[in-house]
C-alpha positions as CSV (number, residue, x, y, z in Angstrom):
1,X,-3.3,-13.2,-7.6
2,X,-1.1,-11.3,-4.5
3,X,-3.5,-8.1,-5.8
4,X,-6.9,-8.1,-6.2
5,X,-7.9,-4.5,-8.1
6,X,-11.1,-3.8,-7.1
7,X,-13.3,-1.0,-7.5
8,X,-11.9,1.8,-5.4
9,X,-9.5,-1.0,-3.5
10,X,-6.2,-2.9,-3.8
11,X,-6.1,-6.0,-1.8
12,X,-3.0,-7.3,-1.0
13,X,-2.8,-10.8,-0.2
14,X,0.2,-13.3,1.3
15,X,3.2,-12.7,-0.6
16,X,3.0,-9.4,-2.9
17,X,6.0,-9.8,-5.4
18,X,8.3,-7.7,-7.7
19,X,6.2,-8.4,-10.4
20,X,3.1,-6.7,-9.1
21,X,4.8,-3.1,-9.0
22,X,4.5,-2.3,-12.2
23,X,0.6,-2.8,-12.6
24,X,0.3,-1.4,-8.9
25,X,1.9,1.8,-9.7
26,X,-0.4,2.1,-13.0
27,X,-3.5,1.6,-11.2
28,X,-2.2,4.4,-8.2
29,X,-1.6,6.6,-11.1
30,X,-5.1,6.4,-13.1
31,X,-7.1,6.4,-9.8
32,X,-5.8,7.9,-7.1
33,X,-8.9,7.7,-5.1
34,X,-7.6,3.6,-4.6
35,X,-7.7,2.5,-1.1
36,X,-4.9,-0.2,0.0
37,X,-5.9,-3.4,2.3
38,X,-3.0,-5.1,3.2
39,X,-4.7,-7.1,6.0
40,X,-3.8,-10.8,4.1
41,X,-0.4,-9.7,2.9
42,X,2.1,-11.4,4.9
43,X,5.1,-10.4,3.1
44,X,5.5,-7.0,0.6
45,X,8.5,-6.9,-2.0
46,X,10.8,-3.7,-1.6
47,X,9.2,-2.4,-5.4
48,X,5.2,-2.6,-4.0
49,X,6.6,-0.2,-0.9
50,X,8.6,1.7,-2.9
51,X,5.1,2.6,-5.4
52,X,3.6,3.1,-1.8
53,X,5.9,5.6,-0.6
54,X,5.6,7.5,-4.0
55,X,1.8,7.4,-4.7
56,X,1.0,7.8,-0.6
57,X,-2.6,6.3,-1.2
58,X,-5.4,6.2,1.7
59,X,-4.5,2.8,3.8
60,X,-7.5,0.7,4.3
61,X,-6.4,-2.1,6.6
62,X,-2.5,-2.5,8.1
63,X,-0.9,-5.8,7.7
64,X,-2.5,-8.6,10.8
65,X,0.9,-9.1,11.5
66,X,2.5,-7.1,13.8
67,X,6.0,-6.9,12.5
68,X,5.2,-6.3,9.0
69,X,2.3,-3.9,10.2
70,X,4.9,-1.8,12.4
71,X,7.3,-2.0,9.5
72,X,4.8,-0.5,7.1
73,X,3.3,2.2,9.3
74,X,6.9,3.4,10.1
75,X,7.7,3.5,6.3
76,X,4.5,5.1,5.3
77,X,4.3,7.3,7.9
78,X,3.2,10.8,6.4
79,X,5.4,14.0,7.0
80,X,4.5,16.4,9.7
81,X,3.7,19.2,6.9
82,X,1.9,16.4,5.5
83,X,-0.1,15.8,8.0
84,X,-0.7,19.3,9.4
85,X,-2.7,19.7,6.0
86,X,-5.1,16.9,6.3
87,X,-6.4,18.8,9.4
C-alpha cells in the first residue's frame, strides 16, 4: 500500500498514485493533527500534492531523494503571512 495511515501519521511509500488522493484527502480532513512521512516515497502523483497544498499538514520526514525533496519543499513551502503566525 503506497500509504500507510497510521495513528497520527501518513507514510508515504515508493510510488504514491492517483488513486490514493481521494482517501488521503479524507483522512487530512477528519484529523488534521496527521503528520506526513514521505521519506520512502520516491515518486508523488500530481492529486496526493495537490491534497497537500490544500490541507498544509505538519511534514514529518522530506522525501530521501533530493530532487523529489527539493521539488516538494518548494511546493509546500508556507506563505510568509503563514509563517509569521507560527512564531
Amino acid at each position: 500500500m503506497p500509504i500507510e495511515f497510521k495513528k497520527n501519521r501518513a507514510v508515504f511509500r515508493g510510488l504514491v498514485g492517483v488513486a490514493e488522493a481521494e482517501l488521503l484527502l479524507e483522512t487530512l480532513q477528519k484529523k488534521s493533527s496527521t503528520r506526513i512521512d514521505l521519506a520512502a516515497c520516491d515518486h508523488l502523483h500530481t492529486a496526493n500534492l495537490q491534497v497537500l497544498m490544500a490541507a498544509r499538514p505538519a511534514i514529518a520526514c522530506w522525501p530521501k531523494n533530493p530532487e523529489l525533496r527539493s521539488w516538494l519543499e518548494d511546493a509546500l513551502k508556507l506563505p510568509a503571512s503563514a509563517t509569521a503566525a507560527q512564531e
